[in-house]
C-alpha positions as CSV (number, residue, x, y, z in Angstrom):
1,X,-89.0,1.8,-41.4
2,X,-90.8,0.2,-37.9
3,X,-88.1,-2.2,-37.6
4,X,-86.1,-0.2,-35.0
5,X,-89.7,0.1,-33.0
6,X,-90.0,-4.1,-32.7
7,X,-87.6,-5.7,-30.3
8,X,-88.2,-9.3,-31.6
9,X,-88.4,-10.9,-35.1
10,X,-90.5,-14.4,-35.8
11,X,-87.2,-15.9,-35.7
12,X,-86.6,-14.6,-31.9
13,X,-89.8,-15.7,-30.7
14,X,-89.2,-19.2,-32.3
15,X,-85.8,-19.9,-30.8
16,X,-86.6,-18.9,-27.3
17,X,-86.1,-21.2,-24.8
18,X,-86.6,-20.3,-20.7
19,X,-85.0,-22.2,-18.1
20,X,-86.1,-24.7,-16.1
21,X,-86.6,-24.9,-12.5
22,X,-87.2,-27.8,-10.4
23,X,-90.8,-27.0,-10.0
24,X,-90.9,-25.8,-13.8
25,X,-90.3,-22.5,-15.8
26,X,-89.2,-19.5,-14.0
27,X,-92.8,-17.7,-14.2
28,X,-90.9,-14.3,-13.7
29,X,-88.8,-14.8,-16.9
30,X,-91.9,-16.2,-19.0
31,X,-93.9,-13.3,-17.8
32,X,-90.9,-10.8,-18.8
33,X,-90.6,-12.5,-22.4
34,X,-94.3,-12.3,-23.1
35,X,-94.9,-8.7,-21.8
36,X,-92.5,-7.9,-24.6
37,X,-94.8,-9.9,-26.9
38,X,-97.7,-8.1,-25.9
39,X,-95.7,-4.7,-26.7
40,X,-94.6,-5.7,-30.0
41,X,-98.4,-6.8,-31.0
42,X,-99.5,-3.4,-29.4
43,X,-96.8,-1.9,-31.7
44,X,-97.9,-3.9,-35.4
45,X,-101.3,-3.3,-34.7
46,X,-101.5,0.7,-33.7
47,X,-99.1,0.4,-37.3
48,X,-101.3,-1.2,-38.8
49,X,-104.4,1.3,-38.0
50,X,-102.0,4.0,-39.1
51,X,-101.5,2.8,-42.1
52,X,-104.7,1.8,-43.1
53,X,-106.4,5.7,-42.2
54,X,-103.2,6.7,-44.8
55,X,-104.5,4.5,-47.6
56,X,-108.3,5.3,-46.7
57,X,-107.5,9.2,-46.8
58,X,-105.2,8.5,-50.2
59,X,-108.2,6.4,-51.9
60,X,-110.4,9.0,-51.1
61,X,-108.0,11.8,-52.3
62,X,-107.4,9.6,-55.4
63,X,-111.3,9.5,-55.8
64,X,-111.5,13.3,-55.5
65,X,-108.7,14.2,-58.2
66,X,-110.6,11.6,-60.9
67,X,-113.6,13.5,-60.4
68,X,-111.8,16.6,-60.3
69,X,-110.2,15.6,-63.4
70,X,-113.9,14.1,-65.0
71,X,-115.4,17.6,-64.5
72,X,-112.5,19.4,-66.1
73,X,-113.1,16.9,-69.6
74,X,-116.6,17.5,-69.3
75,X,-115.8,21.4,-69.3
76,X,-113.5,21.4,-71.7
77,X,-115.4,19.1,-74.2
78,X,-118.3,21.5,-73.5
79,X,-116.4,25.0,-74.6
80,X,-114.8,23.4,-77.4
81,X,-118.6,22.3,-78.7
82,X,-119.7,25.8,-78.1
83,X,-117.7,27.3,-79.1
84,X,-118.8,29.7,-82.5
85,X,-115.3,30.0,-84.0
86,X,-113.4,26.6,-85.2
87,X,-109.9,26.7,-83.7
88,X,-107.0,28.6,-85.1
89,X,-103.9,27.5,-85.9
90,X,-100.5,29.3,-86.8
91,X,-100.9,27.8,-90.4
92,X,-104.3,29.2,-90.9
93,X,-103.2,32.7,-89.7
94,X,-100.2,32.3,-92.6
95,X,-102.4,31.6,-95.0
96,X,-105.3,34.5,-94.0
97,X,-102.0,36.6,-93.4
98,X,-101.1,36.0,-97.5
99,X,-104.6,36.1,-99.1
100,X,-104.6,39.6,-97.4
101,X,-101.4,40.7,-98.6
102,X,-102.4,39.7,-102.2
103,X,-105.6,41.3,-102.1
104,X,-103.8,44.9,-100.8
105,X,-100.8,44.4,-103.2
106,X,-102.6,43.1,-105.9
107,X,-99.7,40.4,-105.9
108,X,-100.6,36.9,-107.6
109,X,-98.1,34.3,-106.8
């Protein structure tokens, strides 16, 4: 994903060797090499804060949706206690549905 964005792996920055001149490194090429360092650091670490303001906003949209989700429980457990009438199911409507019928037919089964 941020791969394309650094220009040198560990493995670069290991095997890099500079030239030598009689009085000792060429200072121009050292200073080249290490201001793309500086740029690849600069690069991981603004990444880094990125990445680490996604997860703080995530934890704390995480946070909000279990209390979101407490609250709704906590509703729901309170209307089903309140509630006057036990709950109704298709097989209780049957059965009300029957005893009706045998009371206005007269029909005993």
């Amino acid at each position: 994903m941020y791969q394309n964005k650094i220009e040198l792996s560990p493995q670069d920055i290991l095997e890099k060797e500079f030239k030598i001149d009689t009085r000792g490194y060429r200072l121009k090429e050292v200073d080249q090499y290490l201001d793309i360092i500086i740029s690849d650091y600069e690069k991981f670490y603004s990444i880094i804060n990125d990445l680490e303001k996604e997860k703080a906003d995530l934890l704390g949209e995480i946070m909000s949706l279990k209390q979101e989700l407490r609250n709704l429980k906590m509703n729901a457990e309170i209307v089903r206690n309140n509630s006057d009438m036990p709950e109704v199911t298709n097989v209780d409507l049957l059965r009300r549905l029957s005893q009706l019928e045998k009371m206005v037919y007269g029909k005993d089964e």
